[in-house]
MOPAC internal coordinates of N, CA, C and O (Angstrom, degrees):
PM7 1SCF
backbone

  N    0.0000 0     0.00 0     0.00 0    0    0    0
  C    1.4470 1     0.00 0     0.00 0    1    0    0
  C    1.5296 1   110.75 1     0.00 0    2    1    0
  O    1.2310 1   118.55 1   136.54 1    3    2    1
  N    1.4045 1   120.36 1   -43.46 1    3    2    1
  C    1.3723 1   132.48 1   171.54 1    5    3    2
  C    1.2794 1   106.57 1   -35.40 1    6    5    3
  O    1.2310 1   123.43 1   113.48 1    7    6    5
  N    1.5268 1   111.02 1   -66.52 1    7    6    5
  C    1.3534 1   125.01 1   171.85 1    9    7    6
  C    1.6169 1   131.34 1   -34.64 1   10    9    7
  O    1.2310 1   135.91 1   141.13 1   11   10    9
  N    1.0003 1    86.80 1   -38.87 1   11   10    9
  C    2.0033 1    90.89 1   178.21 1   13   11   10
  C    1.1245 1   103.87 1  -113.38 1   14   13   11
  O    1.2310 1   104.07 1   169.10 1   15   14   13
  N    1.4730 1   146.97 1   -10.90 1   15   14   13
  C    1.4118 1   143.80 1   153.57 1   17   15   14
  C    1.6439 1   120.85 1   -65.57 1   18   17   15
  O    1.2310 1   120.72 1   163.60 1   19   18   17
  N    1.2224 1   116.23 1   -16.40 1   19   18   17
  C    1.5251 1   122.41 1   177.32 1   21   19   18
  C    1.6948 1   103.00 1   -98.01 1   22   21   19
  O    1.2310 1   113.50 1   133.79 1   23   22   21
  N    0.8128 1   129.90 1   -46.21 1   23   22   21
  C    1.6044 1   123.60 1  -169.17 1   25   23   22
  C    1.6895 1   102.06 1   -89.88 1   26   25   23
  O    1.2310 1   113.10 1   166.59 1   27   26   25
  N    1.4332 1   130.64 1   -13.41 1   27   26   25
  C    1.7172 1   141.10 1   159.42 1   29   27   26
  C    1.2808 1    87.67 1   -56.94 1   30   29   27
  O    1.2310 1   107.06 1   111.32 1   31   30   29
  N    1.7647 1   141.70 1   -68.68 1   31   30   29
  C    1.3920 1   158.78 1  -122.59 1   33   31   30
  C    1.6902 1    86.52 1   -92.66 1   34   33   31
  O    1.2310 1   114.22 1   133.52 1   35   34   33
  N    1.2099 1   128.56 1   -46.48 1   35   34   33
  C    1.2275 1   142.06 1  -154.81 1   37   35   34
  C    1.8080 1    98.51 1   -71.86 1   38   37   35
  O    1.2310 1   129.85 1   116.69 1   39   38   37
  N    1.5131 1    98.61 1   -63.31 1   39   38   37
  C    1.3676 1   110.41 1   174.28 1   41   39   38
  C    1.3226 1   124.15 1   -58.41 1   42   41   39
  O    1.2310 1   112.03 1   176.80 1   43   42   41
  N    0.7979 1   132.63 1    -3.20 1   43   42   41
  C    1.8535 1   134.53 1  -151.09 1   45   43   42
  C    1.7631 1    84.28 1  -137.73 1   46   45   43
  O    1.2310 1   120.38 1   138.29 1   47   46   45
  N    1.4496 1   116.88 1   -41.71 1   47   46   45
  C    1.2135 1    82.98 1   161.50 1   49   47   46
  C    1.8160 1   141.90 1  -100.07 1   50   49   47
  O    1.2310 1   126.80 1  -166.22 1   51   50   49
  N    0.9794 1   104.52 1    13.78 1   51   50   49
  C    1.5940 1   138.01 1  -167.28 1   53   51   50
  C    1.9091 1    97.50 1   -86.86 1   54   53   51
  O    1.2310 1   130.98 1   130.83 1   55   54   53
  N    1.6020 1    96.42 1   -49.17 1   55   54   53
  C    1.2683 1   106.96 1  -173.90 1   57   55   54
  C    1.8168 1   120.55 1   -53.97 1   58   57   55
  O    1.2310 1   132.08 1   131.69 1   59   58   57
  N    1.8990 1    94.29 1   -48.31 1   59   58   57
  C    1.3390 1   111.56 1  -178.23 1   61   59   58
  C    0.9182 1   134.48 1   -54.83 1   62   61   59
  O    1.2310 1   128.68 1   130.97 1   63   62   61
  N    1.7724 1   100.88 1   -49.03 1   63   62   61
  C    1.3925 1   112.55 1   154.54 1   65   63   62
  C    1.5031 1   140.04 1   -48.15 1   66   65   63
  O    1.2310 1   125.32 1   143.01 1   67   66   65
  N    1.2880 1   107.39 1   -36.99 1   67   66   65
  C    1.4435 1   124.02 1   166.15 1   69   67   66
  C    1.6491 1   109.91 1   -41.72 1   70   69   67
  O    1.2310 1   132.00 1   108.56 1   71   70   69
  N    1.5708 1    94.43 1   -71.44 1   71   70   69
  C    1.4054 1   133.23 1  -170.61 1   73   71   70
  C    1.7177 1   103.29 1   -31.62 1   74   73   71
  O    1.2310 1   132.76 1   125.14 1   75   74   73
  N    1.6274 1    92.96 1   -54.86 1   75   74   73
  C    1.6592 1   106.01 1  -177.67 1   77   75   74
  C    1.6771 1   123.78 1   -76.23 1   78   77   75
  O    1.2310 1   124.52 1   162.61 1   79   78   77
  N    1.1483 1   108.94 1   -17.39 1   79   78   77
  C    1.8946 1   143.00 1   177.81 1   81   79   78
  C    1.9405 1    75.66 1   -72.40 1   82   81   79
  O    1.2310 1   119.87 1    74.26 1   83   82   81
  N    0.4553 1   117.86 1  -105.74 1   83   82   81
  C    1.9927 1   139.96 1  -168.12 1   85   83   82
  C    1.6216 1    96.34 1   -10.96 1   86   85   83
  O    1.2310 1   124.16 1   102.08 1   87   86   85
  N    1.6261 1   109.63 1   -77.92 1   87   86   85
  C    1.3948 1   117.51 1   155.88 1   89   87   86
  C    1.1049 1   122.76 1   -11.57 1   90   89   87
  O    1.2310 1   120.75 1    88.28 1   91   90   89
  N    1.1893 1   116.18 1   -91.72 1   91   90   89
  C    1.6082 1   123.20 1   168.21 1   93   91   90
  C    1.5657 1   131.69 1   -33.26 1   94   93   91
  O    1.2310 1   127.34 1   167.33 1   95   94   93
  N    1.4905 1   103.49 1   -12.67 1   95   94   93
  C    1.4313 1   116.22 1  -153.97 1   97   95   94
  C    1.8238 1    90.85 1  -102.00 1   98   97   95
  O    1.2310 1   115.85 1   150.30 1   99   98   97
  N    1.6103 1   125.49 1   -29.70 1   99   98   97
  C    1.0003 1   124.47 1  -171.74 1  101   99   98
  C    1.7282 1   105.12 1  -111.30 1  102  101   99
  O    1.2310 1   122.26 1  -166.05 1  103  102  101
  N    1.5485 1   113.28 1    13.95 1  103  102  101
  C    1.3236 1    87.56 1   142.27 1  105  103  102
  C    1.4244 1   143.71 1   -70.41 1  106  105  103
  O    1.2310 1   122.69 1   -14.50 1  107  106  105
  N    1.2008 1   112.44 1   165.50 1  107  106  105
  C    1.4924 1   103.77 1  -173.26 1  109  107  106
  C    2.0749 1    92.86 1  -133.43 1  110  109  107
  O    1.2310 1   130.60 1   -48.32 1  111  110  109
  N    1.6520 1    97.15 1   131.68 1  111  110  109
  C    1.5590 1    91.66 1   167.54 1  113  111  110
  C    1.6851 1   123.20 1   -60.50 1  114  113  111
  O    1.2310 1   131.14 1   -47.19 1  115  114  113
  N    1.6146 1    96.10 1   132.81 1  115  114  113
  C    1.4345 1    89.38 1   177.18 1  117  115  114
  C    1.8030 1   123.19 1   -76.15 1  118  117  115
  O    1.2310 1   120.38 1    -3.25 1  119  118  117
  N    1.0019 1   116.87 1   176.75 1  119  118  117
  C    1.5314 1   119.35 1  -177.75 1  121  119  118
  C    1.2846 1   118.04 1  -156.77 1  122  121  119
  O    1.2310 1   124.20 1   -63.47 1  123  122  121
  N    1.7800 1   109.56 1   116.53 1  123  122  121
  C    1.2769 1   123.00 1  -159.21 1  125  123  122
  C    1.6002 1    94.26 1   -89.78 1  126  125  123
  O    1.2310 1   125.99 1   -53.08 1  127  126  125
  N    1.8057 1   106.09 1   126.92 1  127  126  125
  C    1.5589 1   129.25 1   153.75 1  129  127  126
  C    1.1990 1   130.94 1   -94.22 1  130  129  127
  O    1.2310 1   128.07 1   -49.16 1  131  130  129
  N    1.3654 1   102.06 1   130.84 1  131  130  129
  C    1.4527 1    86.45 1   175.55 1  133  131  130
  C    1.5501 1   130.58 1  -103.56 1  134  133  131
  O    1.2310 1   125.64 1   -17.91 1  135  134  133
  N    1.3549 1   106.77 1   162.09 1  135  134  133
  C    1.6664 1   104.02 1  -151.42 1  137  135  134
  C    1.3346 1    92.89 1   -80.75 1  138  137  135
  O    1.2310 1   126.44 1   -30.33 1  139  138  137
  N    1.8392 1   105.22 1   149.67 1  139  138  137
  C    1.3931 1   126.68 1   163.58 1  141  139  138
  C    1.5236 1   114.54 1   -66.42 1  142  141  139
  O    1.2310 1   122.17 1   -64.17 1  143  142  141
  N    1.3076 1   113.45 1   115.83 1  143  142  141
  C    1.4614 1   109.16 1   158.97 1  145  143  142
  C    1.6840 1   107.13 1  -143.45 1  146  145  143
  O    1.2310 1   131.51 1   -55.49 1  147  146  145
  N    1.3446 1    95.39 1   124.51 1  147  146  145
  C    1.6509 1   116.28 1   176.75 1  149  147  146
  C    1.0623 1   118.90 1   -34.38 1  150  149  147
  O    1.2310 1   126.10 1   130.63 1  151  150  149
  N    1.3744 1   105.88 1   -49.37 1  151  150  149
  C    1.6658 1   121.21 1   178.70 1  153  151  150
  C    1.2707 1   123.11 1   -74.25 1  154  153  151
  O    1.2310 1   118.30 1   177.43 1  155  154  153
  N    0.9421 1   120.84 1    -2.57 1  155  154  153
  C    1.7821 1   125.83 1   174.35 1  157  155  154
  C    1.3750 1   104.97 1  -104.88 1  158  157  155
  O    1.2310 1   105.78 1   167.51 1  159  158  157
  N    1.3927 1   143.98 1   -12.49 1  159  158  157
  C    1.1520 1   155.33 1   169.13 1  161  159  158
  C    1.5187 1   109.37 1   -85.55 1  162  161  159
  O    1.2310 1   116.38 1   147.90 1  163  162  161
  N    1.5750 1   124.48 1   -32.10 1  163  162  161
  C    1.2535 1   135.02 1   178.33 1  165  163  162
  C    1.6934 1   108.06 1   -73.98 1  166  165  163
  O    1.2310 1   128.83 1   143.61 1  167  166  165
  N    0.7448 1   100.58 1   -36.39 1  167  166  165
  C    1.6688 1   113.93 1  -170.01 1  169  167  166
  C    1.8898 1   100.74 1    71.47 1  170  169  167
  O    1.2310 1   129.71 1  -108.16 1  171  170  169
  N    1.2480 1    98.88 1    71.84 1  171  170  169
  C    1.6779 1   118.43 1  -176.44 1  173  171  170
  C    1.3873 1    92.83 1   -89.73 1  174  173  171
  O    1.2310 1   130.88 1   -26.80 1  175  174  173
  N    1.3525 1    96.62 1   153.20 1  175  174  173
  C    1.3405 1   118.35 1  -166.35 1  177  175  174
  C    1.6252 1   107.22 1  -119.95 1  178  177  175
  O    1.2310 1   109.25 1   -45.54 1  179  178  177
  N    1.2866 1   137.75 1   134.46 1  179  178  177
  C    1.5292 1   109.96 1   175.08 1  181  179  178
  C    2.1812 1    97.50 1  -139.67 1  182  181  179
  O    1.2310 1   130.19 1   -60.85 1  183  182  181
  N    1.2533 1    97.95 1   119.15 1  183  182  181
  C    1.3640 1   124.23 1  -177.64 1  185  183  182
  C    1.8582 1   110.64 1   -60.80 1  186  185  183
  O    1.2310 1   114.70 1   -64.05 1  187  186  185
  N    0.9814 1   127.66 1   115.95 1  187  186  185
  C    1.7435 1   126.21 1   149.00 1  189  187  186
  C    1.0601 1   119.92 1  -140.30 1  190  189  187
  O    1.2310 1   125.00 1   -42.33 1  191  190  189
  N    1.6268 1   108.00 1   137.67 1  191  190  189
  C    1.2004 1   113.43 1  -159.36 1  193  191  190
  C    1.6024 1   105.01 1  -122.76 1  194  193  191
  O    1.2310 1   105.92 1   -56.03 1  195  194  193
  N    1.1384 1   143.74 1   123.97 1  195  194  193
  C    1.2820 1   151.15 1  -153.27 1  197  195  194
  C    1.4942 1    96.58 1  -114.36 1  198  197  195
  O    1.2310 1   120.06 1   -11.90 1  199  198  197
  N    1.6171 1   117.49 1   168.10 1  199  198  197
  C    1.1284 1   118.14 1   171.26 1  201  199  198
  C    1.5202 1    88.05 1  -144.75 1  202  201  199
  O    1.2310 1   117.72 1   -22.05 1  203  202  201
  N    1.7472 1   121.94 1   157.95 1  203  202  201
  C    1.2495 1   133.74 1  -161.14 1  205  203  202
  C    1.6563 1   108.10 1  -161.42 1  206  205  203
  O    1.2310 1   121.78 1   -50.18 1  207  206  205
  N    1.8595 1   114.20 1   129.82 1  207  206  205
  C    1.1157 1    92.65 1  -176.65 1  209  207  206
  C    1.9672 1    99.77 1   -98.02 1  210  209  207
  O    1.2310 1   119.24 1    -5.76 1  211  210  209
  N    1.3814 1   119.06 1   174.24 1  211  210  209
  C    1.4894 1   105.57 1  -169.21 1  213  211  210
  C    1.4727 1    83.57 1  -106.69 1  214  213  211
  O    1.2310 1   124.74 1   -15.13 1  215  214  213
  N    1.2612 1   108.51 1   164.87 1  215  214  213
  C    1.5007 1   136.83 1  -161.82 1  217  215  214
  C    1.7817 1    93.58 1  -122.84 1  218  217  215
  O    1.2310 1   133.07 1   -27.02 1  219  218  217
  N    1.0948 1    92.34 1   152.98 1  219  218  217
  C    1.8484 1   113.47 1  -178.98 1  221  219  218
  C    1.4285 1    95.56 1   -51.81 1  222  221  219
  O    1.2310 1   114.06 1   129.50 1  223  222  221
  N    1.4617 1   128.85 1   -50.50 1  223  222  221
  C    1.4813 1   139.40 1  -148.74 1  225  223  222
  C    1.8199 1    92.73 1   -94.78 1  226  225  223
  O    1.2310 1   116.01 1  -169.12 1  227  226  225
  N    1.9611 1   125.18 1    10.88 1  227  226  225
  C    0.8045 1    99.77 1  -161.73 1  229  227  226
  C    1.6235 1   153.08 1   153.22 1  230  229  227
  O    1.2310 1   143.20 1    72.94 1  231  230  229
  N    1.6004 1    72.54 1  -107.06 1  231  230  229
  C    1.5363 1    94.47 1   178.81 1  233  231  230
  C    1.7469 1   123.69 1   -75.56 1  234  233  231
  O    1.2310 1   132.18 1    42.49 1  235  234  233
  N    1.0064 1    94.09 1  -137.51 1  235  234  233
  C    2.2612 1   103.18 1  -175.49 1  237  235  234
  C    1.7731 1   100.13 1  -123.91 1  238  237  235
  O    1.2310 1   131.38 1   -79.34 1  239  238  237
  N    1.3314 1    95.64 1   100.66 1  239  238  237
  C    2.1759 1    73.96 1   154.80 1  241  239  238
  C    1.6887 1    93.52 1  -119.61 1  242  241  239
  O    1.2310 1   129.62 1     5.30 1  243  242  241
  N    1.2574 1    99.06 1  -174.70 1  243  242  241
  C    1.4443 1   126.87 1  -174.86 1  245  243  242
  C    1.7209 1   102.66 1    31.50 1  246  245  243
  O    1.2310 1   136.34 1  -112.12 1  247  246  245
  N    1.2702 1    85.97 1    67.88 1  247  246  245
  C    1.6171 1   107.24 1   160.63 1  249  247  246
  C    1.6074 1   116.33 1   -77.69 1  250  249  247
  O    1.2310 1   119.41 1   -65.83 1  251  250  249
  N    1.5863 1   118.73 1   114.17 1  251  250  249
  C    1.4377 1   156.17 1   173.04 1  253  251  250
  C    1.3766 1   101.85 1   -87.05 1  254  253  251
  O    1.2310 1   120.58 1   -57.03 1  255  254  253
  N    1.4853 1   116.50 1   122.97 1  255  254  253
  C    1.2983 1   102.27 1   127.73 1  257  255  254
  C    1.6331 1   127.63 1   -82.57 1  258  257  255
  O    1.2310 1   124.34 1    -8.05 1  259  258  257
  N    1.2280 1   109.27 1   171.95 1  259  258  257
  C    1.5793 1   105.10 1  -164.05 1  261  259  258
  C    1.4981 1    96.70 1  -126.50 1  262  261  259
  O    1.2310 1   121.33 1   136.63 1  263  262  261
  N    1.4006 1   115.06 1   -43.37 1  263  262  261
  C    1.3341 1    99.65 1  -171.96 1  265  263  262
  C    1.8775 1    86.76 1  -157.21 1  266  265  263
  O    1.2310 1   128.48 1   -19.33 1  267  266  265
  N    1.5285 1   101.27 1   160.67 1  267  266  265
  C    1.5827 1   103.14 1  -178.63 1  269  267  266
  C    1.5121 1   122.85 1  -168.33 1  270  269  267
  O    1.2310 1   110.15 1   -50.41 1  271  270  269
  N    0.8955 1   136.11 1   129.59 1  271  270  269
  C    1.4783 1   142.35 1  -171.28 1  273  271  270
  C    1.6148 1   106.50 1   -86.50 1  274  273  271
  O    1.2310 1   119.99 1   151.69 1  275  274  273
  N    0.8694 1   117.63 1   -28.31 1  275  274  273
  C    1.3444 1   115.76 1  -176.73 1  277  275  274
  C    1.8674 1   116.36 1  -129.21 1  278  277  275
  O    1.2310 1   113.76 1   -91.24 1  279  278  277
  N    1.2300 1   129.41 1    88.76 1  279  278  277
  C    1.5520 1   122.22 1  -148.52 1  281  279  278
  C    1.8219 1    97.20 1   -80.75 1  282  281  279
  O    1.2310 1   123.84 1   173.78 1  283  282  281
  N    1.4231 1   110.24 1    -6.22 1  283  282  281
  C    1.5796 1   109.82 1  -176.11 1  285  283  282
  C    1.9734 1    99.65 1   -74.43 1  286  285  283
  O    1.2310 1   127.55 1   157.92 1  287  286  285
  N    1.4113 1   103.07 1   -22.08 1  287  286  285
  C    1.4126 1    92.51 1  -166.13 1  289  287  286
  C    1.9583 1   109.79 1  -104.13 1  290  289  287
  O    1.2310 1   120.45 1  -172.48 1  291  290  289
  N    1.7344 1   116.74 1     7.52 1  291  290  289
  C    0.9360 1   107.06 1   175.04 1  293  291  290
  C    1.6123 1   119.60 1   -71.18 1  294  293  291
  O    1.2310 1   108.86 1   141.22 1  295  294  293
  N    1.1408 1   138.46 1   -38.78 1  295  294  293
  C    0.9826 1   123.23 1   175.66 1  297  295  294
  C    1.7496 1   128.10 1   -51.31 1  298  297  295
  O    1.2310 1   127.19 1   149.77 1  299  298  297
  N    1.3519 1   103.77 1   -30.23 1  299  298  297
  C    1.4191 1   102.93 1   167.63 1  301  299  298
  C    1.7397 1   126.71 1   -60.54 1  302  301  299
  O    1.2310 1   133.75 1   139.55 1  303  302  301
  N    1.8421 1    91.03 1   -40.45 1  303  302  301
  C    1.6393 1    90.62 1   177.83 1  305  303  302
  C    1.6232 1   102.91 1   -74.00 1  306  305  303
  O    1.2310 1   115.54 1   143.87 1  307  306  305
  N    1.1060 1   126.07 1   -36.13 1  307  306  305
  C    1.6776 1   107.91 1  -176.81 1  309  307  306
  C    1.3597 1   104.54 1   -64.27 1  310  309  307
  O    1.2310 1   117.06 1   163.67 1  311  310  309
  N    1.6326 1   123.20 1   -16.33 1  311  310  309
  C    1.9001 1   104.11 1   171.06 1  313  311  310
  C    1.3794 1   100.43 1   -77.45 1  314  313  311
  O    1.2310 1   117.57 1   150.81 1  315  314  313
  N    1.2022 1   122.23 1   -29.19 1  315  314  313
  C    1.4973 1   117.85 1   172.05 1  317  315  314
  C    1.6034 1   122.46 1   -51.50 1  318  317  315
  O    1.2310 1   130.48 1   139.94 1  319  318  317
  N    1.0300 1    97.39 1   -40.06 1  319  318  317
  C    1.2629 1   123.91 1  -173.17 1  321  319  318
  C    1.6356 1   107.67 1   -56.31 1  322  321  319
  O    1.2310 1   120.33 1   109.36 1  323  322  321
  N    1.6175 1   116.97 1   -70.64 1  323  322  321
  C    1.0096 1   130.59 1  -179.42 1  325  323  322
  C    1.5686 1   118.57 1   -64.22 1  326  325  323
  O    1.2310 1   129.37 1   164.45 1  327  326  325
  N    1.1238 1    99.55 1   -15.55 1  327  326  325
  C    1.7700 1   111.25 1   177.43 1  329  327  326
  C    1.3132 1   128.96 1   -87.21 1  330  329  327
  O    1.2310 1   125.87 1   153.48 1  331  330  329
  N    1.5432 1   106.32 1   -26.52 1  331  330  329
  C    1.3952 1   130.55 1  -179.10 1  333  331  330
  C    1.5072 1   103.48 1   -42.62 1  334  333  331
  O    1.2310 1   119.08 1   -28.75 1  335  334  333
  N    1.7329 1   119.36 1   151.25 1  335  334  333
  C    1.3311 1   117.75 1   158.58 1  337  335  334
  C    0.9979 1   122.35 1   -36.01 1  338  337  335
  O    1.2310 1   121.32 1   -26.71 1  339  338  337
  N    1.4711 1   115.08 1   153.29 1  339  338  337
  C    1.5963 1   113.25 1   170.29 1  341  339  338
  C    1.8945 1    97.42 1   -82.50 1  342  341  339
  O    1.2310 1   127.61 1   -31.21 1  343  342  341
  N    1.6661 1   102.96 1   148.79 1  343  342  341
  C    1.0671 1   116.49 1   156.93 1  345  343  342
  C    1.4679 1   123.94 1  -127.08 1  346  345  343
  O    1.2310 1   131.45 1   -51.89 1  347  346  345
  N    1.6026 1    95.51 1   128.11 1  347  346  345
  C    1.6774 1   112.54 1  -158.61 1  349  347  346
  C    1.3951 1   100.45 1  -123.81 1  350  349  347
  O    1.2310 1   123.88 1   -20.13 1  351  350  349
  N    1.3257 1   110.17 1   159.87 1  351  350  349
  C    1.8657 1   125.67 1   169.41 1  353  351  350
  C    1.5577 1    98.30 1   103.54 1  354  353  351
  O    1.2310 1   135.83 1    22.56 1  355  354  353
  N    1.6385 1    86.95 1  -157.44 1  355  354  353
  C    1.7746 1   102.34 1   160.31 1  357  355  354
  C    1.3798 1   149.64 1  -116.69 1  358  357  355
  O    1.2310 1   113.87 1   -41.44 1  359  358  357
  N    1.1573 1   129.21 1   138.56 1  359  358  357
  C    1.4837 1   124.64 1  -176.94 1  361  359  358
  C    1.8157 1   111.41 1   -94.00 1  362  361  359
  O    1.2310 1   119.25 1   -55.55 1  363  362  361
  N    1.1135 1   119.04 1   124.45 1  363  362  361
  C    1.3429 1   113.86 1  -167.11 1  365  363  362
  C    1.1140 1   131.46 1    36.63 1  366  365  363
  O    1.2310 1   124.16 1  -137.75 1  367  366  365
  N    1.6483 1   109.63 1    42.25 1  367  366  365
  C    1.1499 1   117.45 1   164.60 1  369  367  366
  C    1.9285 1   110.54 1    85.20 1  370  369  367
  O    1.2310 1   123.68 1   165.59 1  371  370  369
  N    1.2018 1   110.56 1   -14.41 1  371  370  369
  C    1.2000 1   124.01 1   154.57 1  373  371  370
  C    1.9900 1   129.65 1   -65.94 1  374  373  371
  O    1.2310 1   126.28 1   -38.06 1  375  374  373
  N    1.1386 1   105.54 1   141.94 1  375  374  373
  C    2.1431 1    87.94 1   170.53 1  377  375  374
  C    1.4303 1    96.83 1  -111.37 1  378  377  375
  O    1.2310 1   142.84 1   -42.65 1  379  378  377
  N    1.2774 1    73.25 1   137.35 1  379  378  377
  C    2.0564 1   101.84 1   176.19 1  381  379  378
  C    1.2400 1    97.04 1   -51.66 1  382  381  379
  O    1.2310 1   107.95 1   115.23 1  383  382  381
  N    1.8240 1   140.11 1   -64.77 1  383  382  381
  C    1.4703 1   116.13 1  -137.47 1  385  383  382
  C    1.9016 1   108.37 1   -39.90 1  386  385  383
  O    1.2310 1   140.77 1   -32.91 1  387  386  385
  N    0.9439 1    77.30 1   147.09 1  387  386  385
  C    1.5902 1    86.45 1   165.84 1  389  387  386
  C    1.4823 1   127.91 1    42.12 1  390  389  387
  O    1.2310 1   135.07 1  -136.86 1  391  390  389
  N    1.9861 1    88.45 1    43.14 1  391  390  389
  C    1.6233 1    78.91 1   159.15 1  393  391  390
  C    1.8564 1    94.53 1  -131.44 1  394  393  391
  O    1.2310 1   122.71 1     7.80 1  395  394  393
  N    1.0860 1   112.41 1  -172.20 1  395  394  393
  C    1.6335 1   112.57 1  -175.20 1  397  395  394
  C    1.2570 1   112.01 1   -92.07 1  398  397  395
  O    1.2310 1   127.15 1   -24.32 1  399  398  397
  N    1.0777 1   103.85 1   155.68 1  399  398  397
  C    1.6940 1   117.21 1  -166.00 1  401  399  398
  C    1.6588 1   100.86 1  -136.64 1  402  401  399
  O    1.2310 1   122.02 1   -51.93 1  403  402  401
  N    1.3309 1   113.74 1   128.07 1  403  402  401
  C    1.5235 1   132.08 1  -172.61 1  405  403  402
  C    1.1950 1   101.24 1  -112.97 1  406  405  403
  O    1.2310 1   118.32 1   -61.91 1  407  406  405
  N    1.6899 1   120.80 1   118.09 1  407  406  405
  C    1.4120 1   137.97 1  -158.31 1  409  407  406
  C    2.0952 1    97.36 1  -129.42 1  410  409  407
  O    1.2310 1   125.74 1   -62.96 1  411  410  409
  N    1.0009 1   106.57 1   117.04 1  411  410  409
  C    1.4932 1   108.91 1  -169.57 1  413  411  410
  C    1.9378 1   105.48 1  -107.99 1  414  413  411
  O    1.2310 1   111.76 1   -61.80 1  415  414  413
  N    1.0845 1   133.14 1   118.20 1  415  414  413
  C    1.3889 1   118.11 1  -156.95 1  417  415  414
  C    1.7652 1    74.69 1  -134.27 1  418  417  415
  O    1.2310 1   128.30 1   -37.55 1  419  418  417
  N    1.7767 1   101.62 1   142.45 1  419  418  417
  C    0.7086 1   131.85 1   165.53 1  421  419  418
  C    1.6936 1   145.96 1  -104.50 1  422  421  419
  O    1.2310 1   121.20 1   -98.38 1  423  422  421
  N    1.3796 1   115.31 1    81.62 1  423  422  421
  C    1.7016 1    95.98 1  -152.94 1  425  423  422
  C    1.7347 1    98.83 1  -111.27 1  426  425  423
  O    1.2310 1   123.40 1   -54.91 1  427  426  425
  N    0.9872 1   111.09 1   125.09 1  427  426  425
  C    1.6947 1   143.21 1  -167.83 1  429  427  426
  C    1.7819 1    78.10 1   -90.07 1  430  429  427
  O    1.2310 1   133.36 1   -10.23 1  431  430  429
  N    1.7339 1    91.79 1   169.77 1  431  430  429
  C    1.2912 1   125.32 1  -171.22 1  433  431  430
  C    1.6741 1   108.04 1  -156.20 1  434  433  431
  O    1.2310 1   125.92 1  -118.99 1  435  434  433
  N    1.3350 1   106.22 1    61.01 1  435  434  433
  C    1.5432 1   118.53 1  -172.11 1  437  435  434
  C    1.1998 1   100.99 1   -94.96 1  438  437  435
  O    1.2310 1   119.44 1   -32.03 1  439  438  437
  N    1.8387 1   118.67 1   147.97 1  439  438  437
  C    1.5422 1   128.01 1   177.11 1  441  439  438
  C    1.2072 1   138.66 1   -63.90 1  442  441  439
  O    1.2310 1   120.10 1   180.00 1  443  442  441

């Protein structure tokens, strides 16, 4: 039994190895392309404009967009939005809390 259980063991593993040699032999390296887009060649521009009311402490809550050319990129300007400096004091003699603030973000598509 020894006898035909060692040279079975031999083959089966002789085979695998092969098996995996072969495999290996028809990979091919991959190669990263990069994607065509018109608009990154144009140097396109895409406009959103948020609206924000200011807070006592400031800052922006209930950040709106208002209007937008590109709806893939509003969520970024409302993190913009909410991140922005705080703006405190007065504007013409007026106080900001709680009036709206129009934030215009600009994101280009240069080469």
């Amino acid at each position: 039994m020894k006898k035909i259980l060692l040279p079975a063991l031999l083959m089966i593993v002789t085979g695998c190895s092969e098996n995996a040699k072969r495999a290996s032999d028809h990979r091919e390296p991959m190669t990263a392309t990069s994607p065509n887009y018109p608009e990154l060649k144009k140097g396109t521009a895409f406009d959103v404009v948020v609206r924000a009311v200011i807070t006592k402490e400031g800052s922006n809550e209930n950040c709106q967009v208002v209007s937008s050319q590109n709806p893939h990129l509003n969520e970024t300007a409302l993190k913009m939005c909410r991140q922005r400096k705080p703006l405190v004091g007065e504007r013409d003699n007026k106080n900001l809390v709680g009036r709206n603030r129009l934030m215009h973000f600009q994101f280009r598509m240069d080469d």
